[in-house]
C-alpha positions, 0 to 999 in steps of 0.5 A: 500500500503506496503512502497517500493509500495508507494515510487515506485508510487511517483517516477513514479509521478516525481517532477511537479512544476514550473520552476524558472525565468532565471534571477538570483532569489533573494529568494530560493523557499523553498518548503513546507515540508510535514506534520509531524505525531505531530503538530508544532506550527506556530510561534517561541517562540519569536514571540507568545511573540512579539505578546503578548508584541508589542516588540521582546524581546531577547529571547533564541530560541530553537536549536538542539537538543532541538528545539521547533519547526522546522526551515530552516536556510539560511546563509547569508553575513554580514560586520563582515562574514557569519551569521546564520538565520532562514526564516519566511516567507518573513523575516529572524531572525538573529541567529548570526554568523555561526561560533559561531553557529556550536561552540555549536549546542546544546547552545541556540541561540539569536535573534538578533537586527537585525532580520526581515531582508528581505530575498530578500535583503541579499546576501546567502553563503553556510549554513555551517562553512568555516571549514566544511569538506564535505563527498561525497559518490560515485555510491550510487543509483543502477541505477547508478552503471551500468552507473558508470561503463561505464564511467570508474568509481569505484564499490564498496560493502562498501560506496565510500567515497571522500572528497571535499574541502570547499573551493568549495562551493558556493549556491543557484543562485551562477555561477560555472566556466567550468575548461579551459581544460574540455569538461564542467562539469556534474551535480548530484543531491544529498541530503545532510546530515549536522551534527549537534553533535560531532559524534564519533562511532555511530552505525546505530541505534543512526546515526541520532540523529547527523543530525542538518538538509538537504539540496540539493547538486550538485555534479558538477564534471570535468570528464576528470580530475575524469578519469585520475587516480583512484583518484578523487580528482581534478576533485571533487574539480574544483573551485566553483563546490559544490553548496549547499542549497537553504535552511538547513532545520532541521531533525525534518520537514523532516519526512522521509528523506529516501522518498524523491523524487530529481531531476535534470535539465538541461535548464528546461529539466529532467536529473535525477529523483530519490527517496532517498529510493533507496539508497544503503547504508542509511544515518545512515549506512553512518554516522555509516561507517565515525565516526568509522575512522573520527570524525565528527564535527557540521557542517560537510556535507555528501552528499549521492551520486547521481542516474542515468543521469549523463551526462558523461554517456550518448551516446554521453556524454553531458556537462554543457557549459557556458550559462547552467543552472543546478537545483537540487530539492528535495522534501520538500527541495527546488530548488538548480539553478545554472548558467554556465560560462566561465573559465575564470569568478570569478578567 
């Protein structure tokens, strides 16, 4: 079975797991990553030699880009700010703070004295640096052109590029507020690209070696304020509309990420359903297509569009109102939940 074959069969299969509590969840599921072409080892560096020695020693850890073996990353809030770590199983070893760990991507990092923390004790943020400048990439599936064209929204041949503020994010089980003058928000699912390497002009055959890893993104977005004029930017940018994660996970357990099956849910019901493969304009076109005009940064996002479903498009158009709730999964990546509230909730 040719690729285009077996990527058409995983779409038609669609996404089949179960569905998370109501209730806000105290860890992200992460969903198993499919098996690379070469074995990894099961255990960090650090952690054969604690076996070894009874102790954790402080040892430097492999990072990007030159891991030893694969990692997902959360973030997390600490009384000094956002910190990095790395989940093992039901604990996460502490990287350091996030900041420090964008400065230098390619520096080995610490573990820290307080690794093994329990994940499901720590309060999650956004798994990037508060300077992170995020990419969005408009009508970029071509399922979804047509319908983009219905809503009134822009055709283009080259990539639509918008930017989002990175003050919007928020994560995984964080609520998003609906804008007091909106009909609701609409949801798009989305695969994320987060940089890892200061990137300027790359071409598309050396694009991906900038990638530090990817995560699932919502592209929450307050339609009557997109539509008004030709530019999106504040119906792009409505407080707290960029949910982001549950995890980062890093480009080298990601085997393919141009055959990844992304879905979205509203309530429990499909929304959208899509494969990555699809895509117009592929991840080192779009890398290629910025760096030329903007340097990236470690830690910048892009988020790579969305496919069919939204709901602005739909006959009638059908929003997200407080009580709503909105997932985004994407294989080998993880379930991205968010809750819907009132205008008036998180000012």
């Amino acid at each position: 079975m040719g690729s285009e074959s077996a990527a058409a069969a995983k779409h038609a299969a669609g996404i089949h797991r179960p569905l998370p509590q109501p209730e806000r969840m105290k860890e992200p599921q992460v969903a198993t990553a499919r098996p690379a072409p070469h074995a990894f080892p099961a255990t960090t560096p650090w952690q054969r030699r604690r076996s070894a020695s009874g102790r954790r020693p402080d040892l430097v850890l492999s990072r990007f880009p030159q891991r030893k073996s694969p990692v997902k990353l959360i973030a997390f809030e600490s009384p000094d700010g956002p910190r990095i770590g790395e989940i093992t199983g039901a604990t996460v070893n502490d990287l350091g703070p996030v900041e420090d760990f964008y400065g230098n991507p390619a520096a080995p990092a610490r573990v820290s004295e307080q690794s093994g923390l329990p994940l499901a004790g720590l309060r999650l943020t956004p798994p990037v640096p508060k300077t992170a400048r995020v990419f969005c990439v408009g009508v970029n599936y071509p399922s979804h052109v047509e319908e983009a064209k219905r809503a009134g929204l822009a055709d283009s041949k080259a990539p639509t590029i918008f930017g989002r503020w990175p003050s919007t994010l928020v994560t995984h089980g964080d609520p998003a507020p609906v804008p007091p003058n909106e009909e609701g928000l609409d949801w798009e699912a989305e695969l994320a690209v987060v940089i890892g390497r200061k990137t300027w002009r790359a071409t598309e055959e050396n694009a991906l070696a900038s990638v530090l890893g990817y995560t699932a993104f919502n592209d929450l977005s307050a339609r009557r304020k997109q539509t008004d004029t030709t530019q999106w930017t504040l119906g792009k940018n409505a407080d707290r509309s960029g949910p982001i994660g549950p995890v980062l996970v890093t480009a080298d357990e990601i085997d393919d990420p141009h055959n990844l099956d992304l879905c979205a849910r509203v309530n429990g019901e499909l929304r959208q359903k899509a494969n990555t493969s699809e895509m117009l304009h592929n991840i080192p076109r779009l890398i290629a297509y910025i760096s030329d005009t903007v340097t990236l940064l470690p830690g910048d996002v892009i988020a790579t569009g969305t496919m069919a479903g939204v709901g602005v498009a739909m006959t009638p158009p059908q929003f997200l109102h407080p009580g709503d709730v909105v997932e985004v999964e994407i294989e080998s990546i993880g379930v991205l939940r968010t809750p819907i509230v009132g205008a008036d909730e998180y000012r």
